[in-house]
C-alpha positions in Angstrom: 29.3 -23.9 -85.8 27.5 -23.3 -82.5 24.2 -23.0 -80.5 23.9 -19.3 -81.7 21.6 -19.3 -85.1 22.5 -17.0 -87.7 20.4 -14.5 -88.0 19.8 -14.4 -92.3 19.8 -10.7 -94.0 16.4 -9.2 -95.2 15.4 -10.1 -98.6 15.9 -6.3 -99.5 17.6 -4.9 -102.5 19.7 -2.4 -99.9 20.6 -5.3 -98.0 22.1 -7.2 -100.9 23.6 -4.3 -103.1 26.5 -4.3 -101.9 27.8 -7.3 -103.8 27.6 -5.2 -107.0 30.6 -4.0 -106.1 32.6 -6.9 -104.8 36.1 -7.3 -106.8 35.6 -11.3 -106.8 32.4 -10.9 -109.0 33.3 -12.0 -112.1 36.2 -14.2 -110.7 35.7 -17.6 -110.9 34.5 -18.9 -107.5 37.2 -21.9 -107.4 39.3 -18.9 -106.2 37.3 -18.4 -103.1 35.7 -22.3 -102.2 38.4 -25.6 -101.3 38.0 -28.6 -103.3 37.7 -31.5 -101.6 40.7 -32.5 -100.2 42.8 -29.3 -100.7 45.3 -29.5 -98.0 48.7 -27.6 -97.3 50.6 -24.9 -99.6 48.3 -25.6 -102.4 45.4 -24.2 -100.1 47.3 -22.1 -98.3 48.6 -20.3 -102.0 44.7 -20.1 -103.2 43.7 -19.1 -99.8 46.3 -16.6 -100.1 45.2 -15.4 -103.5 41.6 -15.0 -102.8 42.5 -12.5 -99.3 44.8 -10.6 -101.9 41.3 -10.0 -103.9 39.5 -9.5 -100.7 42.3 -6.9 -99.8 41.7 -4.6 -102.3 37.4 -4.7 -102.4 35.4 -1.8 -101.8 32.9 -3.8 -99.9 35.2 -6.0 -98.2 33.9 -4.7 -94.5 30.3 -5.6 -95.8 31.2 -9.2 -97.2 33.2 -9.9 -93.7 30.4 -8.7 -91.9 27.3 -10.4 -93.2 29.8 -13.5 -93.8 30.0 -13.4 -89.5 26.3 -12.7 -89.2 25.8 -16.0 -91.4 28.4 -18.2 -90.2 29.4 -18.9 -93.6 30.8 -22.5 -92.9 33.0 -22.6 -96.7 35.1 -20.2 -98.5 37.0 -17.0 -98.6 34.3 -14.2 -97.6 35.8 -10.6 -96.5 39.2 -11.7 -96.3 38.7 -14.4 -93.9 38.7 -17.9 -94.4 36.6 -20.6 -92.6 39.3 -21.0 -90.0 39.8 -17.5 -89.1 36.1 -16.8 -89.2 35.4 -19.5 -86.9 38.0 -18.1 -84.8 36.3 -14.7 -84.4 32.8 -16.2 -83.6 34.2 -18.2 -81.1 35.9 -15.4 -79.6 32.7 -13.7 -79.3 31.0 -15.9 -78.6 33.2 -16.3 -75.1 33.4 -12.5 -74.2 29.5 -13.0 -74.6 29.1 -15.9 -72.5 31.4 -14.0 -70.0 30.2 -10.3 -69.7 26.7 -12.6 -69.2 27.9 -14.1 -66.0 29.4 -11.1 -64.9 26.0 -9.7 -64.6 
């Protein structure tokens, strides 16, 4: 996605536990990744469906988080999909770049 690696979480129980708890669990993980070639309303209803999930998770905040930290490139993750997720790295990404040449 950019020149910025992601930085991978620690291979600690703690860091992972979370996902016990995630409402998409025991969904079916169609729900959440794009077939090939999925375009228009039909991803736009299952995109839909899968942040309705994501709405209503108790670890939501986590899942969006370490999803960021990762740049998880597919799939529904926190409530965001890979557009909007790319959208908020880049964003970063530029208030990074510039409070650096502010400095």
């Amino acid at each position: 996605m950019n020149g910025i690696a992601p930085q991978m979480p620690r291979p600690l129980a703690q860091d992972w536990d979370w996902q016990q708890d995630a409402a998409c669990r025991d969904l079916p993980t169609e729900m959440f990744f794009h077939p090939d070639g999925e375009r228009g309303p039909r991803r736009r209803n299952r995109e839909n469906a899968a942040k309705a999930v994501c709405a209503s998770c108790p670890v939501m905040m986590a899942c969006r988080e370490q999803a960021l930290r990762l740049q998880e490139p597919y799939g529904i993750w926190g409530g965001l999909s890979e557009d909007d997720r790319l959208t908020i790295i880049n964003r970063r990404e530029r208030t990074e770049l510039t409070v650096a040449s502010a400095s």
